[in-house]
C-alpha positions in Angstrom: 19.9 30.0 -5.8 22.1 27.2 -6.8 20.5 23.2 -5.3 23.1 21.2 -3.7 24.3 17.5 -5.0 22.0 16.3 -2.2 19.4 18.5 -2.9 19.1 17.8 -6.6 19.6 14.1 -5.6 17.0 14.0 -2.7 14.7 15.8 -5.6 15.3 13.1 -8.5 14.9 10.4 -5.9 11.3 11.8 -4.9 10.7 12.1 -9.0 11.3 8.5 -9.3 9.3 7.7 -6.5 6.2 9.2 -7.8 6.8 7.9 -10.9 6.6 4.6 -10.1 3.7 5.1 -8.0 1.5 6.9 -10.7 3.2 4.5 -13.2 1.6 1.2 -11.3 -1.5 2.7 -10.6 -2.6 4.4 -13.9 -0.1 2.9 -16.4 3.5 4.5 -17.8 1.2 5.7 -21.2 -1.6 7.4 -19.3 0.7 9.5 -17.0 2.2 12.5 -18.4 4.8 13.8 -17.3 3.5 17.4 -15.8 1.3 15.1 -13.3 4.8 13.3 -12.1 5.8 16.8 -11.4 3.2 18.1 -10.3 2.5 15.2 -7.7 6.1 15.4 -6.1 5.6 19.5 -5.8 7.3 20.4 -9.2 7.4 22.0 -11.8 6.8 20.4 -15.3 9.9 22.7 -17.1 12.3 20.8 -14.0 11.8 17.6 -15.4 14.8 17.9 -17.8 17.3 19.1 -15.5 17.0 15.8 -13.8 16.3 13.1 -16.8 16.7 12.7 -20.3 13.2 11.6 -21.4 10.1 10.0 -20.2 12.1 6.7 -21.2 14.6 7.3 -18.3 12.5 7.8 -15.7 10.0 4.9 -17.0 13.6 2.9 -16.6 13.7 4.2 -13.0 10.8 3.6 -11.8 10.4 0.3 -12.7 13.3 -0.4 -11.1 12.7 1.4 -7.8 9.1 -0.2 -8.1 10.8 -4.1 -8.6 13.4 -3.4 -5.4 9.9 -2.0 -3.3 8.2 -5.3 -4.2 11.5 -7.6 -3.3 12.2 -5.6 0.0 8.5 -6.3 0.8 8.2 -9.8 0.1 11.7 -10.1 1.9 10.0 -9.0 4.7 6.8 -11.1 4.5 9.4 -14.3 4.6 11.8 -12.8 7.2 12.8 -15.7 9.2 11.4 -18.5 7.5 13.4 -20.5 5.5 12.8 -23.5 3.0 9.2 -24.4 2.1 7.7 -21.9 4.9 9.4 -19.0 3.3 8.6 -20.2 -0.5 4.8 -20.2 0.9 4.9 -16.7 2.8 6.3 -15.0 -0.3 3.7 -16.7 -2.3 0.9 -15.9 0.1 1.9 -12.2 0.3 2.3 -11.6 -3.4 -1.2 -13.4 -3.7 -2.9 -11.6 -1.2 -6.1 -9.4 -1.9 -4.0 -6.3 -0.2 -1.5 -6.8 -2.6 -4.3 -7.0 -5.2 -5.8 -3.9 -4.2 -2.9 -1.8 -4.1 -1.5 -1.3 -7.0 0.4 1.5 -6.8 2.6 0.4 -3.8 2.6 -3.6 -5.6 4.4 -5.1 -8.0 5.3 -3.5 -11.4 4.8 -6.6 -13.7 1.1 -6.8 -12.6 0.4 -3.5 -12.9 2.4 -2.3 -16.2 3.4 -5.2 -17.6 1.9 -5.2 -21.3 3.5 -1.9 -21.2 6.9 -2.6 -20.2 7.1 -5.3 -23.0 6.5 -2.6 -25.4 9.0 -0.3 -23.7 12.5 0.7 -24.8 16.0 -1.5 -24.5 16.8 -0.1 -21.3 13.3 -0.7 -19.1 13.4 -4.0 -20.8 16.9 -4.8 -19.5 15.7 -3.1 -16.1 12.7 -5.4 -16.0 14.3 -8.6 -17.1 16.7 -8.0 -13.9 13.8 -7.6 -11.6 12.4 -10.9 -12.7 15.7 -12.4 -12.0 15.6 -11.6 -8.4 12.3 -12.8 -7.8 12.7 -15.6 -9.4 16.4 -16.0 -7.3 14.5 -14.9 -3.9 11.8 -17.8 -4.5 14.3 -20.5 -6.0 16.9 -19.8 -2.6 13.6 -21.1 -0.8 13.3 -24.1 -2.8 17.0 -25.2 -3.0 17.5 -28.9 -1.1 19.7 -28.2 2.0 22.7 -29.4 0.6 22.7 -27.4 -2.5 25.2 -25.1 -2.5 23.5 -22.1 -4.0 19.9 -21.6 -5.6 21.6 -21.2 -9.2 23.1 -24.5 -9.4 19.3 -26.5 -8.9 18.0 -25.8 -12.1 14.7 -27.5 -11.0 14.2 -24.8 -8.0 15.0 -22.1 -10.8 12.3 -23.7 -13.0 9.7 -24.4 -10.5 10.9 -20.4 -9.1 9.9 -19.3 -12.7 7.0 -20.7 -13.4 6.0 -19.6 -10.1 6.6 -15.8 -10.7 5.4 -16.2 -14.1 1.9 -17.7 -12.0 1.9 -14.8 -9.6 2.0 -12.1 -11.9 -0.6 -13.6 -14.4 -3.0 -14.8 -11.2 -2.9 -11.3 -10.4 -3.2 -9.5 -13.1 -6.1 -11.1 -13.7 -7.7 -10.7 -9.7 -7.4 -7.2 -10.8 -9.4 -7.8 -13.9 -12.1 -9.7 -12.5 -14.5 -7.6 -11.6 -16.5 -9.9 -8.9 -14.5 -9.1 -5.7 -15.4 -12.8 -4.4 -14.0 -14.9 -8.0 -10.8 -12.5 -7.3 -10.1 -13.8 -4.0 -10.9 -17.2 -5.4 -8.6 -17.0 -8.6 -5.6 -15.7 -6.2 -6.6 -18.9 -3.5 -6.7 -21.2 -6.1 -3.3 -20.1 -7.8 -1.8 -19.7 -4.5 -2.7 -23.4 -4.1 -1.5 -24.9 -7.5 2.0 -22.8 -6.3 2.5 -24.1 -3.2 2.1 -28.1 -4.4 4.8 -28.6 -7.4 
């Protein structure tokens, strides 16, 4: 029996899903792709009806993984504008949760060595998903009267730098292996962030 559009759609989407998930938590080299199938309820022979290679779905992921970590930092700021919002973003992405969840956090902290080493497209995929981070903290930083966060190139710098600060302090909270110096590393970063 034949799937429909939305079947084999609602299927790919729950591929990607788990993907991303394993992907974060274990890294994209140490997941095969028979446990991706085998976590969302499939068989490993269906993966190929549904992508091209391991390199398309390490594509997808990463990008459903990057719009999972924008929508939830969204909502960490939602309502706050300015300064207030730049901090809540900051404070949820340096947060000891977020450091201890790794498959439900950002991709760049988890997988990042490994998406530098990864093909054209994840690379494209990934450079994108800096982009908007950096664009959601850089709105917050914007004076009032700019008209847009792109034309203050000093918001965009001090955005970057910020992300780039994120994703290293917590990379590293997740390679310290003293539970209280992680918390400290992420308070201290979190710190340095919020002043420039």
């Amino acid at each position: 029996m034949r799937k429909s559009r939305a079947e084999t759609a609602e299927t790919r989407r729950r591929i990607v899903e788990v993907a991303a998930d394993a992907f974060r938590a274990n890294g994209i080299h140490a997941t095969g792709l028979a446990d991706v199938m085998a976590a969302a309820g499939l068989s490993h022979g269906g993966f190929y009806r549904h992508f091209e290679s391991k390199e398309q779905l390490v594509a997808e992921a990463c990008e459903a993984g990057l719009a999972g970590i924008v929508e939830s930092l969204e909502a960490a700021a939602h309502g706050r504008e300015g300064e207030e919002g730049f901090n809540a973003l900051v404070d949820a992405y340096l947060s000891t949760a977020h450091r201890d969840a790794p498959a439900n956090g950002c991709p760049f902290a988890s997988m990042g060595s490994e998406l530098a080493r990864s093909d054209d497209a994840t690379r494209a995929v990934a450079s994108r998903g800096f982009d908007e981070l950096v664009e959601m903290l850089a709105k917050r930083t914007a004076a009032p009267d700019a008209p847009d966060a792109s034309e203050a190139p000093l918001d965009r710098s001090r955005a970057a730098f910020a992300v780039a600060a994120m994703v290293g302090a917590l990379t590293m909270s997740r390679i310290i292996a003293d539970p209280e110096a992680s918390a400290s590393l992420l308070a201290d970063v979190k710190q340095h962030i919020e002043t420039i």
